[in-house]
N, CA, C and O atoms as a MOPAC input file, in Angstrom:
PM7 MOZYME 1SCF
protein

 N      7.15400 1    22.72300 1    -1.69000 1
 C      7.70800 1    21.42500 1    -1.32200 1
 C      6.61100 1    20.44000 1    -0.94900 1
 O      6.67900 1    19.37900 1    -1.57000 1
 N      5.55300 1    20.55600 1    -0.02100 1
 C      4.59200 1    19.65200 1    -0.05800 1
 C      3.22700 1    19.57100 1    -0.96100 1
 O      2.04100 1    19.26500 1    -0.84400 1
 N      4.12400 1    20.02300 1    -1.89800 1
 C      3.11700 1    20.01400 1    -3.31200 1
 C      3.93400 1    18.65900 1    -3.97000 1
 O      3.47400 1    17.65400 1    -4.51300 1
 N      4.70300 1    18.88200 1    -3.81600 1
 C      5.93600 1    17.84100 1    -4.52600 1
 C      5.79300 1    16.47700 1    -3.59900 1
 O      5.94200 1    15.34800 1    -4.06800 1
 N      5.57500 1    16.66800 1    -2.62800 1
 C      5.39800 1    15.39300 1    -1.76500 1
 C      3.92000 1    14.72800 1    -2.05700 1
 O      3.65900 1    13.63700 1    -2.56400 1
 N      3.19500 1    15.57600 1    -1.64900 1
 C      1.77300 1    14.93400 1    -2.07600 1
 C      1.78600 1    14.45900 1    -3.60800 1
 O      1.29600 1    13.36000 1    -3.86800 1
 N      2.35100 1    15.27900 1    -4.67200 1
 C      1.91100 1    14.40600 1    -5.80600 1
 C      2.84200 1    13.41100 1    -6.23500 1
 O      2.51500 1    12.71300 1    -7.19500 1
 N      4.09400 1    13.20500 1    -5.61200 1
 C      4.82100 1    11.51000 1    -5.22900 1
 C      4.02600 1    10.62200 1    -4.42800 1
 O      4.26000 1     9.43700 1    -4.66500 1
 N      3.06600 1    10.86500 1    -3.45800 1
 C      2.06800 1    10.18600 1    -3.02700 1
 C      1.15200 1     9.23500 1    -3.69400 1
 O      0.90200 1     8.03300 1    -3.60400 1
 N      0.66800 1    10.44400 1    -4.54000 1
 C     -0.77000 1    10.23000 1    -5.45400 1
 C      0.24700 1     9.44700 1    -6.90600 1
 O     -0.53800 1     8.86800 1    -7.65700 1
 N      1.38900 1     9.35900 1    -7.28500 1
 C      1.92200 1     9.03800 1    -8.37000 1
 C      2.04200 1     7.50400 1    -7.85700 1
 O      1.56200 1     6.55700 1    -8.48100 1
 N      2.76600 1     7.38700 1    -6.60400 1
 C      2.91600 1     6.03600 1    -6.30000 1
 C      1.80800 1     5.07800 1    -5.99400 1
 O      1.99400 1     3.88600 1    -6.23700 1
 N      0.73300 1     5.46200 1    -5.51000 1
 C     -0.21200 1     4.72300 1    -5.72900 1
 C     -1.66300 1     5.10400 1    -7.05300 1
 O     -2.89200 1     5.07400 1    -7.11800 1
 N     -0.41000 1     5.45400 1    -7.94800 1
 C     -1.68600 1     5.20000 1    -9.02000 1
 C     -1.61700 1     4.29800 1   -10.00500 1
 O     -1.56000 1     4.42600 1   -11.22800 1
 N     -1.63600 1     2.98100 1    -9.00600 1
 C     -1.33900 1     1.76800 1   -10.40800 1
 C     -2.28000 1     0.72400 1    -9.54200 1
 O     -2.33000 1     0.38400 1    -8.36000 1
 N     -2.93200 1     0.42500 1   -10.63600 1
 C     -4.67400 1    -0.63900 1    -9.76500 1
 C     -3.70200 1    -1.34400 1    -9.25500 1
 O     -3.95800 1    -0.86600 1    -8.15000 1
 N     -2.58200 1    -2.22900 1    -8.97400 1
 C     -2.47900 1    -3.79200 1    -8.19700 1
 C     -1.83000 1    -3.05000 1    -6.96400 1
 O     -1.74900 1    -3.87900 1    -6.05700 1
 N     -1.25400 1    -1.62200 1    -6.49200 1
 C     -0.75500 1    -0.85500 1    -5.31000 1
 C     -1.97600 1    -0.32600 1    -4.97900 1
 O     -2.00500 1    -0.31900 1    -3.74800 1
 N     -3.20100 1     0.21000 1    -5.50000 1
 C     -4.47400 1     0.76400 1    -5.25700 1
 C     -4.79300 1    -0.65100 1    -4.83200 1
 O     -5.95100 1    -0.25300 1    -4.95800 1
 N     -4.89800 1    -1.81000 1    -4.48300 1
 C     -5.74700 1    -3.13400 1    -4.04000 1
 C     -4.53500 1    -3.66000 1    -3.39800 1
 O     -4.81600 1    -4.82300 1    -3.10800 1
 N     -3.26000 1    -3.39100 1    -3.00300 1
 C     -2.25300 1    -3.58400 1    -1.59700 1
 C     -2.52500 1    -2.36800 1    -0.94600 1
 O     -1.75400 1    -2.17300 1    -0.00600 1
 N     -3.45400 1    -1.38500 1    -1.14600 1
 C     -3.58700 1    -0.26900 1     0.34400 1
 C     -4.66000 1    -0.72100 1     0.61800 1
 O     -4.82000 1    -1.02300 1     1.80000 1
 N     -5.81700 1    -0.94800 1    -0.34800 1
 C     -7.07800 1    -1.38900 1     0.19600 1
 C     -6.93300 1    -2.98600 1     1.21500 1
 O     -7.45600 1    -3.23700 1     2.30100 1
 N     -6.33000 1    -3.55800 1     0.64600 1
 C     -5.48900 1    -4.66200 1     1.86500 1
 C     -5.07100 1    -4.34800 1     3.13800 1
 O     -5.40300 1    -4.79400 1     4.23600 1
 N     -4.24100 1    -3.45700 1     2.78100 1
 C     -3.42900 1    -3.13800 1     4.48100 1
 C     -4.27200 1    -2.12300 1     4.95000 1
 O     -3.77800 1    -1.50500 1     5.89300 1
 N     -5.71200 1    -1.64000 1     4.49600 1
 C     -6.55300 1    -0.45300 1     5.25300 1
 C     -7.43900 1    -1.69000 1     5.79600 1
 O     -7.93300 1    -1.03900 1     6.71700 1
 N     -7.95500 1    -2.81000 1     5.92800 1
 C     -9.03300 1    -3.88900 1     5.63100 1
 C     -8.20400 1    -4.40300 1     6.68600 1
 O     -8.76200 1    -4.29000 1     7.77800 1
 N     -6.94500 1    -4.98400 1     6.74300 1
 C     -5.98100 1    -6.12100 1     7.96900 1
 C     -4.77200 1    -5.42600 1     8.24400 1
 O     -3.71600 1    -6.03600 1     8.40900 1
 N     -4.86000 1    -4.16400 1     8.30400 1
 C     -3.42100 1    -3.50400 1     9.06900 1
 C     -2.35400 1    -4.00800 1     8.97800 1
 O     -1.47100 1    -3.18100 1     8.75300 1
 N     -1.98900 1    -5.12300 1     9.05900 1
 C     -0.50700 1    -5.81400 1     8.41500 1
 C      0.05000 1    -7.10100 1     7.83000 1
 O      0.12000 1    -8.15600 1     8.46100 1
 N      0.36100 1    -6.96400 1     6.82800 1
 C      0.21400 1    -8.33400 1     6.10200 1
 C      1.83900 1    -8.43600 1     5.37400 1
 O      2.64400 1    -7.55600 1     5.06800 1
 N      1.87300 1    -9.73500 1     5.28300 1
 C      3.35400 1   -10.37200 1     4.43700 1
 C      3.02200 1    -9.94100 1     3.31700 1
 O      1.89100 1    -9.63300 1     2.94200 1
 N      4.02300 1    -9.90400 1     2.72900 1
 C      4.26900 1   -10.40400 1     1.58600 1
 C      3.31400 1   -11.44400 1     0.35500 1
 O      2.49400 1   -11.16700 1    -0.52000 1
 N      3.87600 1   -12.59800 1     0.80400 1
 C      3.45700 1   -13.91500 1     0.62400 1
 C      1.55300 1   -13.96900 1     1.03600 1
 O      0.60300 1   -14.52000 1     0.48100 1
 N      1.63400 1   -13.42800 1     1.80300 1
 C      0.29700 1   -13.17000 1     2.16900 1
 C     -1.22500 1   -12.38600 1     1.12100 1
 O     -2.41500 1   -12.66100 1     0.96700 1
 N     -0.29400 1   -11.36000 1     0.63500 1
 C     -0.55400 1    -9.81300 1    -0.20300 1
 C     -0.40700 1   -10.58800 1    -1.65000 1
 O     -0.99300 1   -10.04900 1    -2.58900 1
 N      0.16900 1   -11.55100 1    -1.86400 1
 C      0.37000 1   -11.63500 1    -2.96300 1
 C     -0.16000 1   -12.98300 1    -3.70900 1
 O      0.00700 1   -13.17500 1    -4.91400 1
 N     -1.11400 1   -14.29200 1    -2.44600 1
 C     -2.14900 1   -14.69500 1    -2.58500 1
 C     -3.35900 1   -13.98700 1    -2.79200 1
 O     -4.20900 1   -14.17500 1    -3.66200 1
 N     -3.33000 1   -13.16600 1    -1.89900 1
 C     -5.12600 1   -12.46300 1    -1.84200 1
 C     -4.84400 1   -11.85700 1    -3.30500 1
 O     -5.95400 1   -11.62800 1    -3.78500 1
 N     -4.00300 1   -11.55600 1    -4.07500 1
 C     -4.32100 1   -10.80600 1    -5.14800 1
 C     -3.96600 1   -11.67500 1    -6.11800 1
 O     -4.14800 1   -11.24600 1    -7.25700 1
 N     -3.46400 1   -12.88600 1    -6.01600 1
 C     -3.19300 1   -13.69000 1    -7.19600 1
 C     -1.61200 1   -13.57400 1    -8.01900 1
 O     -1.28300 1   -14.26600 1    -8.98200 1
 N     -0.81700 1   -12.57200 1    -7.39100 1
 C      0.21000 1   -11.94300 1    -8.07900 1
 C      1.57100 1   -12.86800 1    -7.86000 1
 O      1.93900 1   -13.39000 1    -6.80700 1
 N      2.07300 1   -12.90600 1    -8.88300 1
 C      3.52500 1   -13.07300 1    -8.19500 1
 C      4.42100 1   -12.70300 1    -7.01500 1
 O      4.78800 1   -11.52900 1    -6.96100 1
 N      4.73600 1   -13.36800 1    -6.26700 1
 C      5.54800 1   -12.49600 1    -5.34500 1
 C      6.61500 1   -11.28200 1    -5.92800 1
 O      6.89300 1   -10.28400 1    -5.26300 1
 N      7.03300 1   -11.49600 1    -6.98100 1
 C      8.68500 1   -10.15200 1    -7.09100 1
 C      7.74700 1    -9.36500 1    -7.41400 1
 O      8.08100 1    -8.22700 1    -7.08500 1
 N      6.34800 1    -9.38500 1    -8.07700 1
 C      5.51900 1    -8.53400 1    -8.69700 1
 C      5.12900 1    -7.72300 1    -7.72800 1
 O      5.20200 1    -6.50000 1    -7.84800 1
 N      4.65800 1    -8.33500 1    -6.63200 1
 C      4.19900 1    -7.52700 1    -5.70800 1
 C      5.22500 1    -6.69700 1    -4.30600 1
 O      4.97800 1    -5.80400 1    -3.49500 1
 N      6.52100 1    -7.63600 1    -4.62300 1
 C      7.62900 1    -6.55200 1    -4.17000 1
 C      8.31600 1    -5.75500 1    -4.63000 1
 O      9.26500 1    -5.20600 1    -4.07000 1
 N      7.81800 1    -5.53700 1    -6.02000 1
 C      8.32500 1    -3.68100 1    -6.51800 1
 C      7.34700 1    -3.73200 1    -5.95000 1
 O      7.46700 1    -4.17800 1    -4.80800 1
 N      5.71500 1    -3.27700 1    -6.45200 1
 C      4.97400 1    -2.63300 1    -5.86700 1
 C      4.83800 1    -2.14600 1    -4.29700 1
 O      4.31600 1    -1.09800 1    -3.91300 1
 N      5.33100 1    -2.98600 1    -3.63600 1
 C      5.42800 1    -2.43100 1    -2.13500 1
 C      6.70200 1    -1.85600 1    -2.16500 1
 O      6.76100 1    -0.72500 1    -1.68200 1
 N      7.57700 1    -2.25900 1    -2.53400 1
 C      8.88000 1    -1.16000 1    -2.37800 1
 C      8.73300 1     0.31100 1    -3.04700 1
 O      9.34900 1     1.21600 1    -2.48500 1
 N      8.08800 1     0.57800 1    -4.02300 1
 C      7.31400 1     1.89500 1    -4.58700 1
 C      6.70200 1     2.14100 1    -3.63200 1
 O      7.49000 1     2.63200 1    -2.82400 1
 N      5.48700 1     2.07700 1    -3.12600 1
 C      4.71700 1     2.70900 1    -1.75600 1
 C      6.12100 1     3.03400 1    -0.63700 1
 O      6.36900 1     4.13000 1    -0.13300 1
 N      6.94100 1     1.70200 1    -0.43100 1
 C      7.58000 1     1.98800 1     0.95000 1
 C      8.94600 1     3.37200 1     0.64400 1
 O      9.57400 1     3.98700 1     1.50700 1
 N      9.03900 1     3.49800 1    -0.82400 1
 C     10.02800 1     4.42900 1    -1.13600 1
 C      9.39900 1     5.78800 1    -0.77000 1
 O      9.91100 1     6.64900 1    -0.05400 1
 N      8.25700 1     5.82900 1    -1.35600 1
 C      7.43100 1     7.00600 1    -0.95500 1
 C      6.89400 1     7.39000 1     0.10700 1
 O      6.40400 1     8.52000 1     0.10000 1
 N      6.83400 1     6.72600 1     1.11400 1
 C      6.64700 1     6.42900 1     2.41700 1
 C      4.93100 1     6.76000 1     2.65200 1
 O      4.28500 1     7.61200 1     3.26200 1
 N      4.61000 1     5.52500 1     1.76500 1
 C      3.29500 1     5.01100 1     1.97200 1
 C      3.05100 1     4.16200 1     3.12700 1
 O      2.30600 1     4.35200 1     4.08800 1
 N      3.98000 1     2.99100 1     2.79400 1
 C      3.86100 1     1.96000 1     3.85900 1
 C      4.89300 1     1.57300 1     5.01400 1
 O      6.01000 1     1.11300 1     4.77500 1
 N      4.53400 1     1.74500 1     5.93000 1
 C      5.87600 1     0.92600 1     7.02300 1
 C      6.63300 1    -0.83500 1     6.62200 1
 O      6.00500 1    -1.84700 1     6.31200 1
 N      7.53800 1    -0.73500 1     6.71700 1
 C      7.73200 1    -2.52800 1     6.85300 1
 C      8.34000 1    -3.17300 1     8.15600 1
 O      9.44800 1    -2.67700 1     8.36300 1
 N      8.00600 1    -4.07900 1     9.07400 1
 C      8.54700 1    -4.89400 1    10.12700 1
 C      8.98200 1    -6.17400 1    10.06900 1
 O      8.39800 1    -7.23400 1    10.29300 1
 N     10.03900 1    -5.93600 1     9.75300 1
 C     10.90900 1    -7.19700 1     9.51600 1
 C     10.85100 1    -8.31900 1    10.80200 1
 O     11.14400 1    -7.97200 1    11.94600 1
 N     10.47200 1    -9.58700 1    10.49200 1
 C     10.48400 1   -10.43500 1    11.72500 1
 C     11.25500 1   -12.06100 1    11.27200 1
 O     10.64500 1   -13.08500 1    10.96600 1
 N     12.21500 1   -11.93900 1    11.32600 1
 C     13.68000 1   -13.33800 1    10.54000 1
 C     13.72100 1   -12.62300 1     9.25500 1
 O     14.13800 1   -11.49900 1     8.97400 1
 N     12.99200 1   -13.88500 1     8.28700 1
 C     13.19100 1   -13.39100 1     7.00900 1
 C     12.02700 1   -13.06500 1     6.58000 1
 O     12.06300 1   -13.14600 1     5.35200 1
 N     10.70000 1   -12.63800 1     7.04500 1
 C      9.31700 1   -12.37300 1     7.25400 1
 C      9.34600 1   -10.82300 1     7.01000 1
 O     10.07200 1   -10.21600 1     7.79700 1
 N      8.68500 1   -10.05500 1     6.05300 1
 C      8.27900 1    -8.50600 1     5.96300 1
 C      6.96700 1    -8.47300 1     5.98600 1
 O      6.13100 1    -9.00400 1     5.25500 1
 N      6.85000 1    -7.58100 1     7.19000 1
 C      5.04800 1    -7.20400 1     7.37300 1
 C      4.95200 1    -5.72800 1     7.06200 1
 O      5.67800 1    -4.80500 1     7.43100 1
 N      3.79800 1    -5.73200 1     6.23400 1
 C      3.72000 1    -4.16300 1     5.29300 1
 C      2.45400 1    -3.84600 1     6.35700 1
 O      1.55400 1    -4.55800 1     6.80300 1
 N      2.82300 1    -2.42600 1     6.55000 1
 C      1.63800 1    -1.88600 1     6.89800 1
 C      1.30400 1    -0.43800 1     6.31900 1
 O      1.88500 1     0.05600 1     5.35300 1
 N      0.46100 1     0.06500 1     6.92200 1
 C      0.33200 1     1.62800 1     5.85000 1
 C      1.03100 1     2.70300 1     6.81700 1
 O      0.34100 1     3.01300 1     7.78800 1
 N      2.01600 1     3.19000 1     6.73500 1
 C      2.49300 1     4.24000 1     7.73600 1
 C      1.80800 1     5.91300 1     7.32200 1
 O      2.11000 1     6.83000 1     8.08600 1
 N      1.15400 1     6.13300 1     6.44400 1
 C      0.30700 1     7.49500 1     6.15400 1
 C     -0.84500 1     7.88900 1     6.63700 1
 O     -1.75300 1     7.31000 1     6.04100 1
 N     -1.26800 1     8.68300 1     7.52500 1
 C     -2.61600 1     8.69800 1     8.11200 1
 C     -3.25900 1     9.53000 1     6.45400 1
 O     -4.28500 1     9.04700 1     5.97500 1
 N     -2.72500 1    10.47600 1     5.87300 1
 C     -3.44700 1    10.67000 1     4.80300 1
 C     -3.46900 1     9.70800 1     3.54100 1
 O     -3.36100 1    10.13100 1     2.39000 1
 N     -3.58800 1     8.63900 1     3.80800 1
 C     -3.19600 1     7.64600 1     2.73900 1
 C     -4.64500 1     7.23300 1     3.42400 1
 O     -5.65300 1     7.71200 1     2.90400 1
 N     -4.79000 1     6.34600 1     4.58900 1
 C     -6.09800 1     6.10700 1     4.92800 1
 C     -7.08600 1     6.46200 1     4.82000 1
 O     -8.07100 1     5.76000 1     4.58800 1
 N     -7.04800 1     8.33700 1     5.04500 1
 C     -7.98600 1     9.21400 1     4.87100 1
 C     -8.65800 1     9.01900 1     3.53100 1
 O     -9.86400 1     8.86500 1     3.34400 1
 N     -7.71400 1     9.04900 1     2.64500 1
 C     -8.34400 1     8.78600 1     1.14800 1
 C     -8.68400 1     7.64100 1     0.90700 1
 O     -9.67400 1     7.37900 1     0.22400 1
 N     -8.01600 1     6.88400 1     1.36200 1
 C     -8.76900 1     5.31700 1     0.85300 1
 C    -10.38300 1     5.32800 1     1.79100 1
 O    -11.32100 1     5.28300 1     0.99400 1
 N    -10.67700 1     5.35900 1     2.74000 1
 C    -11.87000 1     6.24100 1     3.71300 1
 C    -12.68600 1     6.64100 1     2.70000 1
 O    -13.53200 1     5.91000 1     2.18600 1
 N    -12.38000 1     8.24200 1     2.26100 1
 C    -12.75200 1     8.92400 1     1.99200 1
 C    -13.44500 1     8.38700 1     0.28300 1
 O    -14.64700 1     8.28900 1     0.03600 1
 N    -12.41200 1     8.13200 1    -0.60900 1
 C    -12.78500 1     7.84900 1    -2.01200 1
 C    -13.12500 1     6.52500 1    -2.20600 1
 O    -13.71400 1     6.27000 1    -3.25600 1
 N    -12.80400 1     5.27700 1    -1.14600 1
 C    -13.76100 1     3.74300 1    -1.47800 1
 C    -15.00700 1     3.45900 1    -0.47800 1
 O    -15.77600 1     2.50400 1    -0.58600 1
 N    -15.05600 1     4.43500 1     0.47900 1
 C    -15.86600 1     3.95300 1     1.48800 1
 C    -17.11000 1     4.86800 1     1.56800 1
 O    -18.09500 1     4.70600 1     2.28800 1
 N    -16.87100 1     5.84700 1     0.69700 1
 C    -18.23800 1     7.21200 1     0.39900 1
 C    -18.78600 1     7.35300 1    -0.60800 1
 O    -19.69700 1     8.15100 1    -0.82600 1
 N    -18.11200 1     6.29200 1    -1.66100 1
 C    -18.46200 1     6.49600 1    -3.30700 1
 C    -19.54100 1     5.25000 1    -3.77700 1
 O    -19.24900 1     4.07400 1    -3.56400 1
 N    -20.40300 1     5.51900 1    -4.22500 1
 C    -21.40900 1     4.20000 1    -4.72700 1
 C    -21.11300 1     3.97300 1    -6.16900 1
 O    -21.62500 1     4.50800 1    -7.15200 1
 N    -19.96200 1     2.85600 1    -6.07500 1
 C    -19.05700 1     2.74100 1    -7.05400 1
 C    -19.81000 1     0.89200 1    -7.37000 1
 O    -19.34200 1     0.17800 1    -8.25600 1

């Protein structure tokens, strides 16, 4: 069973524009929407599948504040790897 979990993990964030919304929310811990989706240039609906994929998989937390969603990363092994594979690699 947590073979099956970890590789829904690694499936949901293996698409470059969700790989550069974790490197976001590892960099500023919690960000909109609207926010996430300037820094990357994206459409907004574009970038709300992509966070609703992470948040299905329970990559990311969301805190709703009115009509305001703040994404954050709720996985300590989600950090670990982003850590581990962007911050150790001379890429």
């Amino acid at each position: 069973m947590k073979e099956i979990l970890t590789a829904n993990v690694f499936k949901s964030i293996g698409h470059p524009i969700r790989i550069k919304i974790i490197l976001i929310l590892y960099n500023k811990r919690e960000v909109s929407v609207s926010e996430i989706s300037q820094l990357l240039n994206v459409d907004q609906p574009i970038v709300s599948l992509h966070l609703s994929i992470l948040k299905k998989s329970n990559v990311l937390n969301v805190r709703k504040e009115g009509k305001m969603s703040y994404y954050s990363i709720g996985d300590s092994s989600v950090k670990q790897a982003v850590n581990l594979i962007f911050h150790s690699r001379n890429i």
